[in-house]
SEDOLUM-480312 format. One record per residue (C-alpha): residue in three letters; chain; x, y negated, z negated. Coordinates in steps of 0.05 Angstrom, whole numbers, plus 5000, padded with zeros to 4 digits. Last residue first. Layout:
N
VEXPA   res   chain   east   north     up
VEXPA   ALA       A      X       Y      Z
...
This chain:
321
VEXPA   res   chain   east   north     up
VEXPA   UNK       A   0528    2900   8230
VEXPA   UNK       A   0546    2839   8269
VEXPA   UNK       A   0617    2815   8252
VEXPA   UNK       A   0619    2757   8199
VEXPA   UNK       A   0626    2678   8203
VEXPA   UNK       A   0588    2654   8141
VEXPA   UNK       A   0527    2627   8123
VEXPA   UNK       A   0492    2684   8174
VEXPA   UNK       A   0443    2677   8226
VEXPA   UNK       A   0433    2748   8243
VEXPA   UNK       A   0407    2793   8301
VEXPA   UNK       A   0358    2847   8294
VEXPA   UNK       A   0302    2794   8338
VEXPA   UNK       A   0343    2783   8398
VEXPA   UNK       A   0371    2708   8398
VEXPA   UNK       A   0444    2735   8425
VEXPA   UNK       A   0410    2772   8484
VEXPA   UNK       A   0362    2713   8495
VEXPA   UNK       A   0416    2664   8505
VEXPA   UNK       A   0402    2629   8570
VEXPA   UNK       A   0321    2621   8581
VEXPA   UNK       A   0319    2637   8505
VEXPA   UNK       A   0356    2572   8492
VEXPA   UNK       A   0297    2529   8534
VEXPA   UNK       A   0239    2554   8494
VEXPA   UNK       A   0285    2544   8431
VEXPA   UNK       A   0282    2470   8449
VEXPA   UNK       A   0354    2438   8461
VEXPA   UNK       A   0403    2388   8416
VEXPA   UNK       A   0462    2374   8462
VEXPA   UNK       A   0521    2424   8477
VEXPA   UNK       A   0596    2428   8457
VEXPA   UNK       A   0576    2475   8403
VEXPA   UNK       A   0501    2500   8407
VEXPA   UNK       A   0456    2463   8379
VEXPA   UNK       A   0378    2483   8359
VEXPA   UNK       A   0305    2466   8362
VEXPA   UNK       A   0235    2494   8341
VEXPA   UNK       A   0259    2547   8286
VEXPA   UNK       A   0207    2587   8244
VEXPA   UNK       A   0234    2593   8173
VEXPA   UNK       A   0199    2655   8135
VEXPA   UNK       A   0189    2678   8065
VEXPA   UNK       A   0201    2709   8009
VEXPA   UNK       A   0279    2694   8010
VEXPA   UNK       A   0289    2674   8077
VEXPA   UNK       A   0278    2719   8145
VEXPA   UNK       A   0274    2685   8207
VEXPA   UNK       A   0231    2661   8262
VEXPA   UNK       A   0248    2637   8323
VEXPA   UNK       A   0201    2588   8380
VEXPA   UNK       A   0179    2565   8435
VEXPA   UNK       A   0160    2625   8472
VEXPA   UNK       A   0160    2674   8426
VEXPA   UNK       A   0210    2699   8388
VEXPA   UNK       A   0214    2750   8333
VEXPA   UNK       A   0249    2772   8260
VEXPA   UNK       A   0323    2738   8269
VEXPA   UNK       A   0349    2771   8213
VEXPA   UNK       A   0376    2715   8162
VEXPA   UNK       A   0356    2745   8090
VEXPA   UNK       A   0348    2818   8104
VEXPA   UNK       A   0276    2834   8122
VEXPA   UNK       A   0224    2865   8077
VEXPA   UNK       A   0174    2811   8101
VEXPA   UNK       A   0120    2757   8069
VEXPA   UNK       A   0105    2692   8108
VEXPA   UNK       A   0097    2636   8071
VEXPA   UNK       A   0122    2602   8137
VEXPA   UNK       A   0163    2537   8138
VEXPA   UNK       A   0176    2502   8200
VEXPA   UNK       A   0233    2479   8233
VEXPA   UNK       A   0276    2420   8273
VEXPA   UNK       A   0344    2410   8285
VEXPA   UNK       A   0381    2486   8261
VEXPA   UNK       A   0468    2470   8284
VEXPA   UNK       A   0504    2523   8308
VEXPA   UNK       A   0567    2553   8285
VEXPA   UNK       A   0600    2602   8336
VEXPA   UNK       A   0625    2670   8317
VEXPA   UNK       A   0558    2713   8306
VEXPA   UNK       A   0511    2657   8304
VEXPA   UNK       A   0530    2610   8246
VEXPA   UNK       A   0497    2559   8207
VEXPA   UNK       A   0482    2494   8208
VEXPA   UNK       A   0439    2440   8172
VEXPA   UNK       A   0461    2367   8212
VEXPA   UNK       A   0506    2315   8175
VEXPA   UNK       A   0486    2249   8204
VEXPA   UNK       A   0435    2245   8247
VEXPA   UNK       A   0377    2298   8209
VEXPA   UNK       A   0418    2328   8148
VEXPA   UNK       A   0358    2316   8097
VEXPA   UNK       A   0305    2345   8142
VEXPA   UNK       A   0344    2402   8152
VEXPA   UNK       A   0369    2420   8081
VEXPA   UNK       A   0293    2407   8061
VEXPA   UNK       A   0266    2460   8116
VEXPA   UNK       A   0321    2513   8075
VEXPA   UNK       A   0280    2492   8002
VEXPA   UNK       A   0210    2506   8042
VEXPA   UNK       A   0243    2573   8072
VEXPA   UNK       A   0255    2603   8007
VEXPA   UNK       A   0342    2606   7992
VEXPA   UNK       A   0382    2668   8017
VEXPA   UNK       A   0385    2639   8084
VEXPA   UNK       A   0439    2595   8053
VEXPA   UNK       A   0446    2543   8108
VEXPA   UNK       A   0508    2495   8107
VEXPA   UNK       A   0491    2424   8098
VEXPA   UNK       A   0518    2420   8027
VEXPA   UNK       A   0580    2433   8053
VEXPA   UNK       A   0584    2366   8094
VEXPA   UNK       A   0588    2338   8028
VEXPA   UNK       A   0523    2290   8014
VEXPA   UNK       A   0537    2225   7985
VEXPA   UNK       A   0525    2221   7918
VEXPA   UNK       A   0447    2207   7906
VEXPA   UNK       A   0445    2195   7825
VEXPA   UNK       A   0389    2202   7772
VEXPA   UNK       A   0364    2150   7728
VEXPA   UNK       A   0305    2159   7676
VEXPA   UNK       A   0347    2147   7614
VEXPA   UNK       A   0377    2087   7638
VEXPA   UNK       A   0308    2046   7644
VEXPA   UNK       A   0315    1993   7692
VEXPA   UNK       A   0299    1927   7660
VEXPA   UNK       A   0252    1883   7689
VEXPA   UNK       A   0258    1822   7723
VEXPA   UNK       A   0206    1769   7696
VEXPA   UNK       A   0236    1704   7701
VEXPA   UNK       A   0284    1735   7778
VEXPA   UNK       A   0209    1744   7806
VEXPA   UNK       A   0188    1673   7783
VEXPA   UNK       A   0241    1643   7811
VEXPA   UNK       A   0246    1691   7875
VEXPA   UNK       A   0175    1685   7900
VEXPA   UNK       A   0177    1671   7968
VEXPA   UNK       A   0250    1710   7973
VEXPA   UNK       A   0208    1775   7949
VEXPA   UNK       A   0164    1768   8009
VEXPA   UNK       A   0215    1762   8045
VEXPA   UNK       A   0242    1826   8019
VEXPA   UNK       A   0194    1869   8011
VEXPA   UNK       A   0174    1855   8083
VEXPA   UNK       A   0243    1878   8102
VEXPA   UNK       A   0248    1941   8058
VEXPA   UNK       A   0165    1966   8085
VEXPA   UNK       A   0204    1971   8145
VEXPA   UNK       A   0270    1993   8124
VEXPA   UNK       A   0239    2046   8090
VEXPA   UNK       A   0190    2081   8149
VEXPA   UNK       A   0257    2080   8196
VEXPA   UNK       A   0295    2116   8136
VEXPA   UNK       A   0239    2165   8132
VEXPA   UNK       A   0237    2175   8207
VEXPA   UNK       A   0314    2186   8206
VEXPA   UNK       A   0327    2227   8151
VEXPA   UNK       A   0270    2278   8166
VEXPA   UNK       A   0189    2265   8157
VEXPA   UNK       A   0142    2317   8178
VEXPA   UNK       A   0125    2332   8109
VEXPA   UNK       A   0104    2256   8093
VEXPA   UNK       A   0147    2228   8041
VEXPA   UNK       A   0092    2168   8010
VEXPA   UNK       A   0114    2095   8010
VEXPA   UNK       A   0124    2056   7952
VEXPA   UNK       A   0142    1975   7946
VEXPA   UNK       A   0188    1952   7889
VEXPA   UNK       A   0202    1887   7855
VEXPA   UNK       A   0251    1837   7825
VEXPA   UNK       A   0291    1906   7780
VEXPA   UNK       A   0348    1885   7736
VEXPA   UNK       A   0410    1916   7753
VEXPA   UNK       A   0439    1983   7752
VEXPA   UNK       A   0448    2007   7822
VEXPA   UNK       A   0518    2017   7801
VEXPA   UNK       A   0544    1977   7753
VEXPA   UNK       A   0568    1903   7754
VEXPA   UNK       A   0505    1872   7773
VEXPA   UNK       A   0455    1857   7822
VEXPA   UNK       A   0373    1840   7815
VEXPA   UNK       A   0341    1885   7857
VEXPA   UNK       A   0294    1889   7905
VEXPA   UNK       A   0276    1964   7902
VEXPA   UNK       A   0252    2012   7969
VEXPA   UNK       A   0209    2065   7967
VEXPA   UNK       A   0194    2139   7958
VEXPA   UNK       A   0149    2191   7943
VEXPA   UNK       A   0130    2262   7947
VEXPA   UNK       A   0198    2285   7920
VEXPA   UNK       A   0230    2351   7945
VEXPA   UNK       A   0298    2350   7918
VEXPA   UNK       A   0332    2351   7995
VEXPA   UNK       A   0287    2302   8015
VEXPA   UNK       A   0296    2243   7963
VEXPA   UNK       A   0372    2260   7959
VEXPA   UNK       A   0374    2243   8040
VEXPA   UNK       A   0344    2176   8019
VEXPA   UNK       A   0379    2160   7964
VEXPA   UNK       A   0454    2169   7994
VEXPA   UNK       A   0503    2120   7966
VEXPA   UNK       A   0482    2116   7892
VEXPA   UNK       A   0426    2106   7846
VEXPA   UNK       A   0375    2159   7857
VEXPA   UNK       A   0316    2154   7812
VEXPA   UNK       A   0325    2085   7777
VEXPA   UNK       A   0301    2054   7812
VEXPA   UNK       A   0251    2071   7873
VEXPA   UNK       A   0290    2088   7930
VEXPA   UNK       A   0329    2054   7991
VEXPA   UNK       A   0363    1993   7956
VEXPA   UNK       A   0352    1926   7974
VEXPA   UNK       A   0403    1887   7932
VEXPA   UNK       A   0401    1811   7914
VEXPA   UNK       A   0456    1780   7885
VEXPA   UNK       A   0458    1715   7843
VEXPA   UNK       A   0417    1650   7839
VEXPA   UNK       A   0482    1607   7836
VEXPA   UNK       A   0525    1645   7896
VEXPA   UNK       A   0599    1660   7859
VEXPA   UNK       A   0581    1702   7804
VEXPA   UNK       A   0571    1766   7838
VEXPA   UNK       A   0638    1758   7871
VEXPA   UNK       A   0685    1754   7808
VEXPA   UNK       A   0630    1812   7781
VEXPA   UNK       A   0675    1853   7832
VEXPA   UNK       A   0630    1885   7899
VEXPA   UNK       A   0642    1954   7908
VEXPA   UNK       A   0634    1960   7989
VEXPA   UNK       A   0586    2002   8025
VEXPA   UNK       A   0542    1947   8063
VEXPA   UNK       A   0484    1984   8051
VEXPA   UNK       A   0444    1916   8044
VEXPA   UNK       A   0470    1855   7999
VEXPA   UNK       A   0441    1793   7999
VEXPA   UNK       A   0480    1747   7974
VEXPA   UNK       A   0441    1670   7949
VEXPA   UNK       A   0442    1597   7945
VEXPA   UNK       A   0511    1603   7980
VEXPA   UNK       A   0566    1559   7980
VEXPA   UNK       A   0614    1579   8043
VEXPA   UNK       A   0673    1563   8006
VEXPA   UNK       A   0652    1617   7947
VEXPA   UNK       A   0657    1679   7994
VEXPA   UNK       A   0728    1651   8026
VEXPA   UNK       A   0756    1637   7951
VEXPA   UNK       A   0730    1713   7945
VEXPA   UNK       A   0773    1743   7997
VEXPA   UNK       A   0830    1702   7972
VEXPA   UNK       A   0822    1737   7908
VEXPA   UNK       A   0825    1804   7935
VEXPA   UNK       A   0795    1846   7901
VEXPA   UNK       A   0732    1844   7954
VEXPA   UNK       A   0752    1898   8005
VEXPA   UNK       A   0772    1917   8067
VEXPA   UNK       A   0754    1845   8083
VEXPA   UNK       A   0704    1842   8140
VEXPA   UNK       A   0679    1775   8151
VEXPA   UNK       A   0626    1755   8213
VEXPA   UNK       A   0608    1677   8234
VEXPA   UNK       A   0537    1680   8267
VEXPA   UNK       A   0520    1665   8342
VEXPA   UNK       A   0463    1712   8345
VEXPA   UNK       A   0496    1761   8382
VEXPA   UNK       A   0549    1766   8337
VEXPA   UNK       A   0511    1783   8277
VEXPA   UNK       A   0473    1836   8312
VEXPA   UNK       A   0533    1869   8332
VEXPA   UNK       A   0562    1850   8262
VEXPA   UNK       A   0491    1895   8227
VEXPA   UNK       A   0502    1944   8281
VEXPA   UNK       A   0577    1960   8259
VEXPA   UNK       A   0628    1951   8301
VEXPA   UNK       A   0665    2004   8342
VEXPA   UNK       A   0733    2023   8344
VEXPA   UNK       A   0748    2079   8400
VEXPA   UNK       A   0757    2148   8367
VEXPA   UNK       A   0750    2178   8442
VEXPA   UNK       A   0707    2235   8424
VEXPA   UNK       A   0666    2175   8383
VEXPA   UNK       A   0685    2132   8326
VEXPA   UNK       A   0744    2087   8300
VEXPA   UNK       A   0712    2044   8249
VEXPA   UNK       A   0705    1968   8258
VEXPA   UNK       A   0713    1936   8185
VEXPA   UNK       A   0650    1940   8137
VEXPA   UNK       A   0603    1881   8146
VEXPA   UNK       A   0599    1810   8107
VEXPA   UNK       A   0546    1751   8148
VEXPA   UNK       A   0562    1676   8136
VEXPA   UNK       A   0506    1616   8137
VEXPA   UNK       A   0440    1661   8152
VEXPA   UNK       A   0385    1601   8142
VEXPA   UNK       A   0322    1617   8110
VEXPA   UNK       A   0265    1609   8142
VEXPA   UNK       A   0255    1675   8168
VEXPA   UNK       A   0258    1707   8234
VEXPA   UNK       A   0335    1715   8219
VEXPA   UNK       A   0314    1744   8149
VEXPA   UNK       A   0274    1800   8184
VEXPA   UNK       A   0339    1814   8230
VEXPA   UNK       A   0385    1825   8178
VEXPA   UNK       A   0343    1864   8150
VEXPA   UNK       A   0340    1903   8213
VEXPA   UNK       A   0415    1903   8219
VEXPA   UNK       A   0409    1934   8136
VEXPA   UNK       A   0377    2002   8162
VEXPA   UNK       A   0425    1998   8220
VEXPA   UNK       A   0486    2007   8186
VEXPA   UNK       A   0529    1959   8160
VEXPA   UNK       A   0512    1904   8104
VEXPA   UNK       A   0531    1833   8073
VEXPA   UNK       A   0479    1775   8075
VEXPA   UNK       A   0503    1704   8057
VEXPA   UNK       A   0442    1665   8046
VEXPA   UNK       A   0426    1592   8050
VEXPA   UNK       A   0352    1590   8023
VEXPA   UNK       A   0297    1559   8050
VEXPA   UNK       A   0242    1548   7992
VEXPA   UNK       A   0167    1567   8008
């Protein structure tokens, strides 16, 4: 197999552990491209991004232009001659002056199967509509979004336990073995790339924090999916009389009831359930504001009086009736 020297350019922890497969690889990491340190935390300290963390600690030289107009920027790209880019959520537009620069191109691993949901947020967009698979493409990159030629794919099924997190954990591995493997075979991958189909494409914006608010108006199945999606990043509330609280973890019932949509219908032990639209979500783990993530069992130890069944969760702050 042929070493490449790659330039690899990511952020979050899904592209670190790319990162990571290519450092146990062959192929020699000669520059590595994150995002700038964001401010973050209660504090708003600046933190660096796992993918320059991981960087760092393995002795590599880190770049974090706020973006790649600049043509200095790209003089810096181009100095350190790369075979190859490899480009892994790293979250910044990259100019066609830049994909020209390494000789065999830009590769992207991108976290669905192309073309269904081009764009920022393909895995959350995967959950929220429902689909009963998913994967990862090697692609090809170009000047549009998501829109290049296709190397390969590898699918994985979305298993109805899965959120965010344990779907984008599933991804990245079957994303990292895709891609070495993909490396092994580049010539003959990048002969026979094949063309996305434009017709087929959909696209995963970035989720508004919005989107995460709970209609309890909605079947419990669709409310579930608003849960899953939101896991780590922009958790499904709602609110509880004046103070919004975040839902973790549920189940679906196709339960029937004559209910109002959000009456809290019983507890047990471990447990909520609550009217939807022709059905039932039974809640396994909440958040109160200013408090961490805790089991329903635990809540009703301390809250029991405002987790009565005849009480509301509501998608908007309103008096109980």
């Amino acid at each position: 197999m042929q070493a490449y020297d790659i330039v690899f350019a990511g952020t979050p922890e899904f592209a670190a552990q790319h990162l990571r497969a290519l450092l146990d690889s062959p192929h020699r990491i000669i520059g590595v491209y994150t995002q700038p340190d964001r401010a973050a935390g209660r504090g708003k300290q600046l933190q660096a991004s796992a993918v320059k963390r991981l960087a760092l600690e393995n002795g590599l030289p880190v770049y974090q232009p706020q973006s790649f107009r600049g043509v200095e920027d790209q003089q810096v790209l181009a100095s350190l001659n790369p075979d190859l880019l490899i480009v892994v959520a790293y979250g910044l537009i990259l100019p066609q002056a830049v994909l020209d620069i390494p000789p065999l191109g830009c590769l992207n691993v991108h976290a669905s199967l192309l073309p269904r949901w081009r764009g920022a947020a393909p895995i959350e967009r995967a959950l929220l509509a429902g689909d009963e698979r998913t994967g990862v493409t090697i692609m090809q990159m170009d000047k549009g979004l998501d829109t290049g030629a296709m190397l390969s794919k590898a699918t994985i099924e979305i298993r109805d336990e899965d959120d965010r997190q344990s779907l984008e954990s599933r991804l990245a591995q079957v994303g990292t073995q895709a891609l070495i493997e993909s490396l092994a075979q580049l010539p003959t991958l990048q002969a026979n790339a094949q063309t996305q189909d434009d017709s087929l494409s959909t696209y995963a914006a970035k989720l508004d924090k919005e989107e995460a608010l709970i209609d309890w108006n909605q079947p419990a199945a669709l409310i579930n999916r608003t849960i899953r999606g939101g896991i780590g990043r922009n958790p499904a509330y709602c609110f509880l009389n004046a103070e919004r609280v975040r839902i973790i973890k549920a189940t679906p019932l196709n339960e029937t009831h004559s209910s109002p949509a959000g009456m809290i219908l019983a507890h047990g032990h471990d447990s909520l359930r609550v009217a939807c639209k022709d059905s039932v979500l039974e809640i396994h783990t909440m958040q109160f504001p200013g408090k961490t993530v805790q089991e329903v069992a635990v809540l009703l130890n301390s809250r029991q009086d405002i987790l009565a069944p005849g009480n509301y969760l509501r998608s908007h702050i309103e008096a109980q009736p």
